[in-house]
N, C-alpha and C positions, 0 to 999 in steps of 0.2 A: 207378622206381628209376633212379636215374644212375648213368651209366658213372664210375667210380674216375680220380679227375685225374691227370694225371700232370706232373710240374714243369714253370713256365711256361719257354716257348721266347722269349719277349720278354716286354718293359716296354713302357707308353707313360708320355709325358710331357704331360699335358693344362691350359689353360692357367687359373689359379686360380680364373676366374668358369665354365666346366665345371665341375671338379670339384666346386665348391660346391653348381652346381646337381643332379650327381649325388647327393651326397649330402643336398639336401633332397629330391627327388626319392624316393630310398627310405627316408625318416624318413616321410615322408609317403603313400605310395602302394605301396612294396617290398612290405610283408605281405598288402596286397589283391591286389597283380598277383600273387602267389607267387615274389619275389625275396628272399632270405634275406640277402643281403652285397650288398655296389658290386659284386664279381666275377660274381656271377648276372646284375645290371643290365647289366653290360658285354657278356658274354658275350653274351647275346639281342639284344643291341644290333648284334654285331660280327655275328653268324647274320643278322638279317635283312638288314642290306645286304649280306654276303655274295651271299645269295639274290638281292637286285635286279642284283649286279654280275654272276651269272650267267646267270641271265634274257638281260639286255642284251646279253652279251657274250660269252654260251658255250652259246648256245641250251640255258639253263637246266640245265645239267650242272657237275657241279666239277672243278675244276682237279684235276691231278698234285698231289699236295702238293707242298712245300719245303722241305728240310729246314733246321733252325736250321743258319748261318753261312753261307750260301750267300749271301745278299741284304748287299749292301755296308753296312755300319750306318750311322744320320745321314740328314741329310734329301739329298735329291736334287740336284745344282749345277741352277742356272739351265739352265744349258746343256744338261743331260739332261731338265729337266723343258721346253722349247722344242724339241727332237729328240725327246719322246715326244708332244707335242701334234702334231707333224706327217706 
């Protein structure tokens, strides 16, 4: 049984040839793999790299959450994504 959703904390914006493929993706394969919506596909999707980011990067343990509005909205300047690569 699943835990009860609670409203989403973000959106994403995905670029037309994803999304397409997501959804032949679960026309096609969602009711074998046990994916009922895009949102179940998404979700498992978002859980397993989660899991590899923490592996990698948090000797396999999860982060603190964050809570919604804390993280600046929009993509990252140049500049911040060059100062986190370094």
């Amino acid at each position: 049984m699943r835990a009860k959703r609670t409203p989403p904390s973000f959106s994403i914006t995905l670029p037309v040839e994803v999304a397409d493929q997501v959804r032949a993706a679960l026309q096609a394969a969602g009711a074998l793999e046990g994916y009922a919506s895009v949102n179940d596909l998404l979700e498992a999707s978002i859980r397993k790299e989660l899991r590899r980011l923490q592996r990698k990067h948090n000797a396999g343990k999860a982060w603190p959450g964050i809570p919604a509005g804390v993280l600046r909205p929009g993509r990252r300047t140049q500049e911040e994504t060059q100062t986190t690569a370094q």
